[in-house]
Each structure stands twice: as structure tokens, then as C-alpha cells.
LUMVEX-551741 format. One record per residue (C-alpha): residue in one letter; y, z, x. Coordinates in nm, 4 decimals. Layout:
N
NODE   res          y          z          x
NODE     A          Y          Z          X
...
# end
This chain:
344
NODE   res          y          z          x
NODE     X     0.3513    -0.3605    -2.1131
NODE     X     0.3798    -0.5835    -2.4042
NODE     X     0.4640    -0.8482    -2.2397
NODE     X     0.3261    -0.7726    -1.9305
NODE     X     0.3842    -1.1578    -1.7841
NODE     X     0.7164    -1.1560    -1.7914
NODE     X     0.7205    -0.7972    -1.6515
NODE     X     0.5364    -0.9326    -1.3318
NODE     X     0.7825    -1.1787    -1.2955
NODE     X     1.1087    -1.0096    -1.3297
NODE     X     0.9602    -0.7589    -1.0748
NODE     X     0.8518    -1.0531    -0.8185
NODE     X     1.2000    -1.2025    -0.8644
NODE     X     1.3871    -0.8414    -0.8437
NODE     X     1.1827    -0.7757    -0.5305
NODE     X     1.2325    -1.0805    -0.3741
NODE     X     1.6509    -1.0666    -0.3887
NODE     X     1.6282    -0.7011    -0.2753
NODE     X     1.3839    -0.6961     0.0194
NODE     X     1.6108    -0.5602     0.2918
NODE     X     1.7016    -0.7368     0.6161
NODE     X     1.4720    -0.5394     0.9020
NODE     X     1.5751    -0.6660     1.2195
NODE     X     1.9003    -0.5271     1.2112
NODE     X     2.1294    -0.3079     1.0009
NODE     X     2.5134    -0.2448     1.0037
NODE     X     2.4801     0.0729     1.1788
NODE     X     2.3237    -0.0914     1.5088
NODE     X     2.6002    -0.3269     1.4716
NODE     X     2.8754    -0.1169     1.4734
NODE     X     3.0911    -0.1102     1.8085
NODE     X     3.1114     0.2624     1.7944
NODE     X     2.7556     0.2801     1.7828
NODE     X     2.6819     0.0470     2.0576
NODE     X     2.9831     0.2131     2.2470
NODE     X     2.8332     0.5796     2.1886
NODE     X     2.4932     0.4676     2.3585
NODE     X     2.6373     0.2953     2.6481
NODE     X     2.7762     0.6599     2.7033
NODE     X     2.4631     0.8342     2.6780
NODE     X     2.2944     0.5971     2.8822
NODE     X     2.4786     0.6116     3.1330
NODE     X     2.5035     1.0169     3.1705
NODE     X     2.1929     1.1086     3.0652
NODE     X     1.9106     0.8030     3.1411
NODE     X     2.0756     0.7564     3.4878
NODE     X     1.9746     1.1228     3.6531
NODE     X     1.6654     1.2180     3.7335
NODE     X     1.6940     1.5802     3.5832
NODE     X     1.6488     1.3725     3.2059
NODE     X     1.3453     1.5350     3.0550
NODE     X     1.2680     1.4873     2.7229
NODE     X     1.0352     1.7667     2.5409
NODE     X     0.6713     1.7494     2.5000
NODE     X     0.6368     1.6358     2.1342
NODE     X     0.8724     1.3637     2.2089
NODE     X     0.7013     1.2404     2.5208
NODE     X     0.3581     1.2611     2.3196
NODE     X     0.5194     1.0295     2.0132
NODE     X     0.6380     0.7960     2.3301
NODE     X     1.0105     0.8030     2.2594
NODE     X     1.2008     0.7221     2.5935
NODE     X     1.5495     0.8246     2.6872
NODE     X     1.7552     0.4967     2.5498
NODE     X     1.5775     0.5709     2.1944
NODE     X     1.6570     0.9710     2.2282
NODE     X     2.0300     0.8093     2.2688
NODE     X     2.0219     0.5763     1.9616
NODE     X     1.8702     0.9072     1.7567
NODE     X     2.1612     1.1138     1.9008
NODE     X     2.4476     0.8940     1.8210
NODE     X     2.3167     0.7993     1.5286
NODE     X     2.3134     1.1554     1.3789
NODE     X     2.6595     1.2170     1.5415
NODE     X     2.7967     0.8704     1.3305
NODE     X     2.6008     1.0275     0.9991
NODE     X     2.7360     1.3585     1.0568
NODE     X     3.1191     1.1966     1.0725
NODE     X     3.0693     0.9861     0.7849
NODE     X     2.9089     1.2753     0.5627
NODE     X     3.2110     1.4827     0.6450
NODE     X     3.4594     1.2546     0.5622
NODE     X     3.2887     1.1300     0.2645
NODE     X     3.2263     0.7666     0.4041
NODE     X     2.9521     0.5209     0.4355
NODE     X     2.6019     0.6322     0.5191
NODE     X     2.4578     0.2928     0.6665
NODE     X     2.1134     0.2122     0.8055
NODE     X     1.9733     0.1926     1.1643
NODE     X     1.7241    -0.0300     1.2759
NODE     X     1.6275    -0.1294     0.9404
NODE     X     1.6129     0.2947     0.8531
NODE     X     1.7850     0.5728     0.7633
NODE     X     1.8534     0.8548     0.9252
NODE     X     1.6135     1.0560     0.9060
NODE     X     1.5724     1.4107     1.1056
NODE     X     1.2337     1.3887     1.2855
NODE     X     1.0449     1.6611     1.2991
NODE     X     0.7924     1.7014     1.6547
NODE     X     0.8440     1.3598     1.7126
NODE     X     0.8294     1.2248     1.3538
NODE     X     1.0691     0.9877     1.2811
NODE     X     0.9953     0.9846     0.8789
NODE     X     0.8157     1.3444     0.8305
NODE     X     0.8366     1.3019     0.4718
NODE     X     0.6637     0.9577     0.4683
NODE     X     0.4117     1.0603     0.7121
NODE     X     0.3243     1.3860     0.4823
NODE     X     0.3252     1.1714     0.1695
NODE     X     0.0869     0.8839     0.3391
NODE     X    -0.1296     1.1848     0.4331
NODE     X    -0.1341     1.2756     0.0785
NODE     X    -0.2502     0.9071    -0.0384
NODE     X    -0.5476     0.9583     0.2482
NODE     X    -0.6530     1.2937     0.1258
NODE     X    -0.6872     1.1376    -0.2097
NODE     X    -0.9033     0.8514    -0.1227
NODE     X    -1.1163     1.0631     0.1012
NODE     X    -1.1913     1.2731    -0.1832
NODE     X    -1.2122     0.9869    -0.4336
NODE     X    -1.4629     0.8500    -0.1694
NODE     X    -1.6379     1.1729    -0.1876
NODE     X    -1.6729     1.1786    -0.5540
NODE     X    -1.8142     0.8206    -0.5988
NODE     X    -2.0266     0.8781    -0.3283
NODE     X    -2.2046     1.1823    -0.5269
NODE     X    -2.1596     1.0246    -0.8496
NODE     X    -2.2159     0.6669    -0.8645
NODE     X    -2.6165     0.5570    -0.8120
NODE     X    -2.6918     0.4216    -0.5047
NODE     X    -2.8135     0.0883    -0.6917
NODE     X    -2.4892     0.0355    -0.8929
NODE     X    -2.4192    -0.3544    -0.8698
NODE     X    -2.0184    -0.1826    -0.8508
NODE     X    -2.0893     0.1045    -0.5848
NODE     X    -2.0541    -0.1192    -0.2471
NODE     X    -1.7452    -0.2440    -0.3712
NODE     X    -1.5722     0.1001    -0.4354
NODE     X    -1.6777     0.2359    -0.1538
NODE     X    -1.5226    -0.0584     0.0271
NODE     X    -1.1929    -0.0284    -0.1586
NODE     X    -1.2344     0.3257    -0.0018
NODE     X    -1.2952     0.3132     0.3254
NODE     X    -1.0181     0.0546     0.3091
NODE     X    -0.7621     0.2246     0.2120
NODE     X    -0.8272     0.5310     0.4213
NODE     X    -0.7702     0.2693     0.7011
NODE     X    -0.4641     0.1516     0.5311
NODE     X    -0.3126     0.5215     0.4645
NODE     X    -0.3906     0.6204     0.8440
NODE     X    -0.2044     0.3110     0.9857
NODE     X     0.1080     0.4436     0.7753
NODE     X     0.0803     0.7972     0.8564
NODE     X     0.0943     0.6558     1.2172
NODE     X     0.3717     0.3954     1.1846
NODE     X     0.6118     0.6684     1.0105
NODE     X     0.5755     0.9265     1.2450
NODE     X     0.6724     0.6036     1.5295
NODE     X     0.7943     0.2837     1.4692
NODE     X     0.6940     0.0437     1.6993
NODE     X     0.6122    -0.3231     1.7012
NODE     X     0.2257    -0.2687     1.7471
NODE     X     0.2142     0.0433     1.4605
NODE     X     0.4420    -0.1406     1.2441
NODE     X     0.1647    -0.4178     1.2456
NODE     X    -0.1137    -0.2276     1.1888
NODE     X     0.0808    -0.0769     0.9079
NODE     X     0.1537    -0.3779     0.7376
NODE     X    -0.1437    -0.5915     0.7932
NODE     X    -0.3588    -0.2507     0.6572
NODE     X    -0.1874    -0.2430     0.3354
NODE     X    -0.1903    -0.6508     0.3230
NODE     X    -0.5805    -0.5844     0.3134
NODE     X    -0.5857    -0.3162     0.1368
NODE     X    -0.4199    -0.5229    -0.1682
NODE     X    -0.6010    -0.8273    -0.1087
NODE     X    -0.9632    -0.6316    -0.1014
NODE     X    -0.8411    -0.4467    -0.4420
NODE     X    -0.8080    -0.8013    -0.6044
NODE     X    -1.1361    -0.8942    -0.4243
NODE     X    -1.3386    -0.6174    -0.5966
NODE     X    -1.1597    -0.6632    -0.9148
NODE     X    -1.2474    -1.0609    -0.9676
NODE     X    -1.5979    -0.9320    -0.8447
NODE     X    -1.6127    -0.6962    -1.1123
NODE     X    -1.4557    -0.8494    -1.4112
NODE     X    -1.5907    -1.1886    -1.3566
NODE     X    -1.9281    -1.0573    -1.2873
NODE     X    -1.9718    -1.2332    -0.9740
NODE     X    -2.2065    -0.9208    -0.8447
NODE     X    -2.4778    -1.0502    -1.0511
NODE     X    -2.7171    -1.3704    -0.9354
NODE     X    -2.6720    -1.6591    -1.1976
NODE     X    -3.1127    -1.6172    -1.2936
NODE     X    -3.0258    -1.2102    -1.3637
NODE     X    -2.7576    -1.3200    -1.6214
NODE     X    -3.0129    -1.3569    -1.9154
NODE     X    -3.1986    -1.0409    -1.8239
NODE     X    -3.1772    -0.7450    -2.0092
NODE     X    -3.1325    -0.5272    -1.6885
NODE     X    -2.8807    -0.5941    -1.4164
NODE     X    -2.9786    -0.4816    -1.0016
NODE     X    -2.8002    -0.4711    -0.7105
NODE     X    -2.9777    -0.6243    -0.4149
NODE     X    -2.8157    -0.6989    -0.1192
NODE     X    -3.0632    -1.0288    -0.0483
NODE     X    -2.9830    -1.2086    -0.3833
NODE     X    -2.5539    -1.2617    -0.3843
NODE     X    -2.3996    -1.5426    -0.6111
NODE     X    -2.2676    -1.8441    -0.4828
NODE     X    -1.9288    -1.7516    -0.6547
NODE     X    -1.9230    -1.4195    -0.5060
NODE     X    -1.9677    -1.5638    -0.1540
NODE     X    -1.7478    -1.8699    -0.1819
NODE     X    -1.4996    -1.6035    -0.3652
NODE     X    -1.5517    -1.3651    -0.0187
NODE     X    -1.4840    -1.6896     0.2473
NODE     X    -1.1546    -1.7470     0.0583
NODE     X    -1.0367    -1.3772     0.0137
NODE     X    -1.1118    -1.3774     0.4024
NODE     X    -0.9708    -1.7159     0.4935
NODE     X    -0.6506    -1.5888     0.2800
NODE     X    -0.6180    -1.2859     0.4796
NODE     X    -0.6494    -1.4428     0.8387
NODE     X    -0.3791    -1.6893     0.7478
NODE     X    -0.1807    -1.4335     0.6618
NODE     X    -0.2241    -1.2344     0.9719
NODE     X    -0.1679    -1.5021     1.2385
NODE     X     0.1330    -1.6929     1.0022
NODE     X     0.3009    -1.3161     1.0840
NODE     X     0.1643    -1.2371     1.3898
NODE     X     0.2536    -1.6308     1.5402
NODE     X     0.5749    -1.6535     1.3374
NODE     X     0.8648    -1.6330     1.6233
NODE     X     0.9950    -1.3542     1.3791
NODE     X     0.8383    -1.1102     1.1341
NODE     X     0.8478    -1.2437     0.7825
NODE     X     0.9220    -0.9521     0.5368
NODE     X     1.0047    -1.1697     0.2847
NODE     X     0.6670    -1.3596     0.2814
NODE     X     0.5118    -1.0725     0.3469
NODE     X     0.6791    -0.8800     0.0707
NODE     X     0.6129    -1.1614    -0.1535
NODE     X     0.2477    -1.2260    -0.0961
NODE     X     0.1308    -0.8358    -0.1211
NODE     X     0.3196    -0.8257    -0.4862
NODE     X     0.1768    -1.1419    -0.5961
NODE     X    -0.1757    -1.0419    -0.5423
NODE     X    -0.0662    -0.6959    -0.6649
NODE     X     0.0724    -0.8143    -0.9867
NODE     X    -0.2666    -1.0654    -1.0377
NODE     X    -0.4770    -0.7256    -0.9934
NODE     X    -0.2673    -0.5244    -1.2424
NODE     X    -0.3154    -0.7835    -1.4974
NODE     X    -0.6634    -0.8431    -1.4454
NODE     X    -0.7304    -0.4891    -1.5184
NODE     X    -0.5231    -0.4787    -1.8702
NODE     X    -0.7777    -0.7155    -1.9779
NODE     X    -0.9981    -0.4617    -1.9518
NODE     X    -0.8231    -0.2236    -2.1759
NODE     X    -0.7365    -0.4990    -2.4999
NODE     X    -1.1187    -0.6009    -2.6291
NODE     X    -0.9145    -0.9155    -2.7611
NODE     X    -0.8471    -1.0770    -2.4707
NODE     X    -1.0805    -1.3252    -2.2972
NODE     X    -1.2186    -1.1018    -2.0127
NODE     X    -1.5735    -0.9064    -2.1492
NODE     X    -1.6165    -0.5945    -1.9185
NODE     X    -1.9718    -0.5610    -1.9842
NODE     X    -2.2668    -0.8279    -1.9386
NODE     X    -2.4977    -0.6148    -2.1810
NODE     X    -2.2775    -0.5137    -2.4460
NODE     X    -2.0882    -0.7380    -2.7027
NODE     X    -1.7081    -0.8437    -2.6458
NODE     X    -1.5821    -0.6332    -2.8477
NODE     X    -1.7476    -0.3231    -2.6580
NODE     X    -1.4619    -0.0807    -2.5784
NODE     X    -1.4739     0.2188    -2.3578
NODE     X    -1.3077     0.5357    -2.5118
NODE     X    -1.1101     0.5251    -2.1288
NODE     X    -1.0356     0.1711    -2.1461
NODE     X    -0.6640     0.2191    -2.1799
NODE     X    -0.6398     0.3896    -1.8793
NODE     X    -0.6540     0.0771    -1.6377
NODE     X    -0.3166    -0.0524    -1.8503
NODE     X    -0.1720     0.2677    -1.8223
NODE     X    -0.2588     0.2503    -1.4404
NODE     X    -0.1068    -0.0682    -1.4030
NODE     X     0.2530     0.0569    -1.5892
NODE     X     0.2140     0.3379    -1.3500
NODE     X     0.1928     0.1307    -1.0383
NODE     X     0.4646    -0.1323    -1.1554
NODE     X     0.6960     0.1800    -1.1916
NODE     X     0.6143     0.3540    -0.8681
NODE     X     0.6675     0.0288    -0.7072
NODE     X     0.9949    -0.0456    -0.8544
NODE     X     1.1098     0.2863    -0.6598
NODE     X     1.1542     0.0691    -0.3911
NODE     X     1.3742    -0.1906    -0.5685
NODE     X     1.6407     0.1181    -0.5591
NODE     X     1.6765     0.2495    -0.2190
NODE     X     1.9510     0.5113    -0.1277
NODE     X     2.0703     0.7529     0.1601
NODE     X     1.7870     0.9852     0.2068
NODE     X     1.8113     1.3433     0.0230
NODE     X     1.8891     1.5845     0.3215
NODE     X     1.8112     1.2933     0.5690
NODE     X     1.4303     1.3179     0.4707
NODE     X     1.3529     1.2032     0.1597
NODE     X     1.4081     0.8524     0.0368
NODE     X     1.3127     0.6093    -0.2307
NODE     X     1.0055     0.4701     0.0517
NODE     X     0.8924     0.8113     0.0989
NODE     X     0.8805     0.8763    -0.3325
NODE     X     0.7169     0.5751    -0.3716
NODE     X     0.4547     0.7313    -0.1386
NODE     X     0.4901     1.0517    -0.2825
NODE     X     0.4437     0.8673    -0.6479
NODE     X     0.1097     0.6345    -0.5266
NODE     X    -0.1351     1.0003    -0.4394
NODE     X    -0.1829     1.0870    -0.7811
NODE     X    -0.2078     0.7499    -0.9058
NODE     X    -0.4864     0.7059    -0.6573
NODE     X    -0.6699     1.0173    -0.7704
NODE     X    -0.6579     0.9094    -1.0983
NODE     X    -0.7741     0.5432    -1.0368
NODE     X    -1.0869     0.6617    -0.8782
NODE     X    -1.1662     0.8658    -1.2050
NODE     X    -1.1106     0.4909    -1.3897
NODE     X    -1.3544     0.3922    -1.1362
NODE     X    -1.5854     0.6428    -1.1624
NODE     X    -1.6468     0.6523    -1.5736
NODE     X    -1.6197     0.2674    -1.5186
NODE     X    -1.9430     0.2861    -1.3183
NODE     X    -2.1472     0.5376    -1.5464
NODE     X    -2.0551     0.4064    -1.8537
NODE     X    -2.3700     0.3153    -2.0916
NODE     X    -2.2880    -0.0207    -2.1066
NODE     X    -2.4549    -0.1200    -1.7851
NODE     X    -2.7774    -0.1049    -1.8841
NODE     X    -2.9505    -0.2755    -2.2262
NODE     X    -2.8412    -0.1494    -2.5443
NODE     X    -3.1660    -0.0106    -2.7403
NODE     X    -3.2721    -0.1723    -3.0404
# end
């Protein structure tokens, strides 16, 4: 992180050249795929004895999609024994599903990410005073995420074009709202401009600063262009939308290392000098290395481990402890002495 600039940027550029093509993958492509569920279709979807098993039905997978998962496995299992080419399906692996799960490792490991923001949720909630300038905020972030975490649980377990949405324009807001709280909380914008010469700072909800509502119209304007540009767009973008979540994910990680170098231009607290430095300052750089390394997991994707685990589902796996500890940050961030007046 000592240069973390040029860090951002060589991850933006790295993620940008390797964001995968979705729509479709050489295994779809393949003859003998296309071949194998022309087959199946036509002796299995064409009787009416075709019954698929309850956990299936439940997860809404139909008979042509129980043929692309068969002949899929069938073309894995061929290429695994003869040492060949494991290629991608639909944009995915192949994965085993477990009761109707197509990705039961991702949907564990999102589950994971929601346990720890319910109980990071739970934690602020007891700890941080209900007249905390910060607490609305972090609760926000919260109940945000939980939203976010949810939609992914739900997507992984079955892709479709309405769950894949949700998935991706949760997270989109999830990352935009984490920038939104941080400028709110670095630049002070929680605090009126006649409080910023007082010796106490309050949270009312009656008395906001202009900046912090002109700052909430964009962040919102921002994130409904973004919805309807992919939602309109003839195709899904996952470029763009690759692109815009690690911009505003790179501004936010380098936002908060201001907050752990005292020499840089950003002053945490209102009430205490610039060069006021929290013994757990350090830990918002160290959480942004750790989030610029969990993400690069998904610059390197591979075959899944034992057609379950891959470098989508470790990133996942990597982000629930991260989370746990980012809501301590936020915590000790919140009680820390230096929001309130320094005694003479």
C-alpha cells in the first residue's frame, strides 16, 4: 500500500481485460454439447412420465435445464478422464448442485457474509448511542448489505435473469452506499455548517447540511442511472458494470487510508487536532489491502476444486471475516473520545 494509486489502477486495468464473457462460454458452443441435449430433449422432455424431484421443482429448474446439467457433467466427466479441457457453461462452471443449488459453495459462503453483518448490525446497535451523528449511517450500510448478501445467496442457489439482477444491482448499492457513508463521514457532511464552531457535535434528523443532501441526490441519481443503463441496455453490460462497482470501490478504499496516515489532508475528527491519531487507525489501511487482495481472487479464476469450489466462491469465502472485522473499525470509530470536546 505504498503506493496505493497506482495499486487501484493496475487492479481497474487487470480487471477490466479479465472480466469474462457471460452470455456464452465454449462449452454451450460445442456441437457435442448442443448434440447431447437435442438427445435428451427429445427422450426425456417429450413423455409425459418426466418428473423431476421435489427440490428441483421448488428451485424452478425445468426439464431442458435438467438436460444442459446432465450433459454437461457427462462432457466434464470425459474431459477429466482423459485429462482434457474443463471449459465453462453458461458463463459457469460445473458445479454439482446440491437440493437444487447450482453453486452450494457460493450460496454457503454468501450466507456467511449475511451472518456477519447481521451480527455486526447487532453489535452497533447495542453499542453505538442512539444520538451518534455516525449511527444512522452504519446501520444503513447494514441493513444494506444484508439485502445485498440475501440477493446472492438467492442468485447462486438459481441463476436466472430476474435473481441475477437483483444480485447485481444489490451489490451495485451496496458499494455505492459504502462510499456514500464514507464521504459523509470523513468530510463531515453529518454536521450543519452553524454546529461546526461548537464545541459539541448532535445528530438531529431536522437540521442536515446542504452538502450532505446535494451529496445524497447525486449518490441516488448515480445509482438509478446505473440501474436503467443495465436494465434498458439491449444486453447486460458486465463490463460497465464491473467497471463502475471497482471504481467506486477503489475511491472508498482510499478514502479510508486517509484515515489511518495523520499526514494526509483528510482530519477524522472535528474536535480534535489533525494530527489526532487513533491507536486503531491502521486498521482501515489494513482493511483496504485486505479487500484489494480478496478481490483480486477473482482476477484468477480456475476449474472449480471437486466441481464446488472456485475462485468466486473464495472470494466470498475471503469477504465474511473481513466484514466482521470492518464493523469492529466501525464500532471503536464511533466511541472513540474524539467526538466530543477535548477538556481543558
Amino acid at each position: 500500500m505504498i503506493m496505493p494509486r497506482n495499486t487501484a489502477a493496475l487492479l481497474l486495468l487487470s480487471s477490466l481485460l479479465l472480466v469474462p464473457t457471460t452470455l456464452a462460454s465454449s462449452g454451450d458452443r460445442a456441437p457435442q454439447f448442443q448434440a447431447c441435449i437435442a438427445r435428451c430433449a427429445q427422450q426425456a422432455c417429450s413423455t409425459s412420465l418426466f418428473r423431476l424431484p421435489k427440490a428441483l421443482r421448488l428451485t424452478r429448474w425445468t426439464c431442458t435445464d435438467e438436460c444442459r446439467y446432465t450433459c454437461m457433467h457427462a462432457i466434464t466427466d470425459h474431459a477429466v478422464s482423459t485429462h482434457g479441457d474443463i471449459h465453462q457453461y453458461y458463463g459457469k462452471w460445473p458445479f454439482w448442485r446440491l437440493a437444487g443449488m447450482q453453486e452450494p459453495a457460493s450460496v454457503l459462503f454468501s450466507l456467511l457474509n449475511l451472518f456477519a453483518h447481521i451480527r455486526g448490525l447487532s453489535a452497533a446497535n447495542r453499542s453505538i448511542p442512539n444520538d451518534h451523528p455516525m449511527r444512522t449511517y452504519y446501520m444503513g450500510w447494514g441493513i444494506v448489505n444484508v439485502n445485498a448478501w440475501i440477493w446472492s445467496a438467492v442468485f447462486h442457489t438459481r441463476d436466472t435473469p430476474l435473481t441475477e439482477k437483483m444480485d447485481y444491482f444489490s451489490a451495485g448499492l451496496a458499494i455505492l452506499y459504502s462510499l456514500f457513508y464514507t464521504v459523509v463521514r470523513l468530510f463531515h457532511l453529518y454536521v450543519p455548517p452553524e454546529q461546526r464552531q461548537r464545541l459539541v457535535i448532535s445528530h438531529s434528523p431536522t437540521m442536515r447540511s446542504p452538502m450532505l443532501v446535494s451529496w445524497g441526490i447525486l449518490c441516488l441519481l448515480l445509482y438509478v442511472l446505473h440501474v436503467s443503463y443495465l436494465t434498458l441496455s439491449p444486453r447486460f453490460d458486465y463490463t460497465y458494470n464491473m467497471a463502475a462497482n471497482l471504481v467506486i470501490g477503489v475511491l472508498h478504499n482510499l478514502l479510508w487510508i486517509t484515515y489511518s496516515f495523520p499526514s494526509l489532508p483528510i482530519r477524522p475528527f472535528l474536535l480534535r487536532p489533525r494530527g489526532y491519531h487513533p491507536k486503531y487507525a491502521y486498521r482501515a489501511a489494513l482493511f483496504a489491502l485486505l479487500t484489494t487482495l480478496a478481490t483480486a481472487l477473482e482476477l484468477f479464476d480456475f476449474p472449480p476444486w471437486w466441481r464446488a469450489i472456485d475462485a468466486h466462491a473464495l472470494w466470498h469465502l475471503s469477504t465474511a471475516p473481513i466484514v466482521s472485522f470492518w464493523w469492529l473499525f466501525l464500532i471503536s470509530d464511533a466511541l472513540d473520545e474524539g467526538w466530543s470536546a477535548q477538556k481543558a
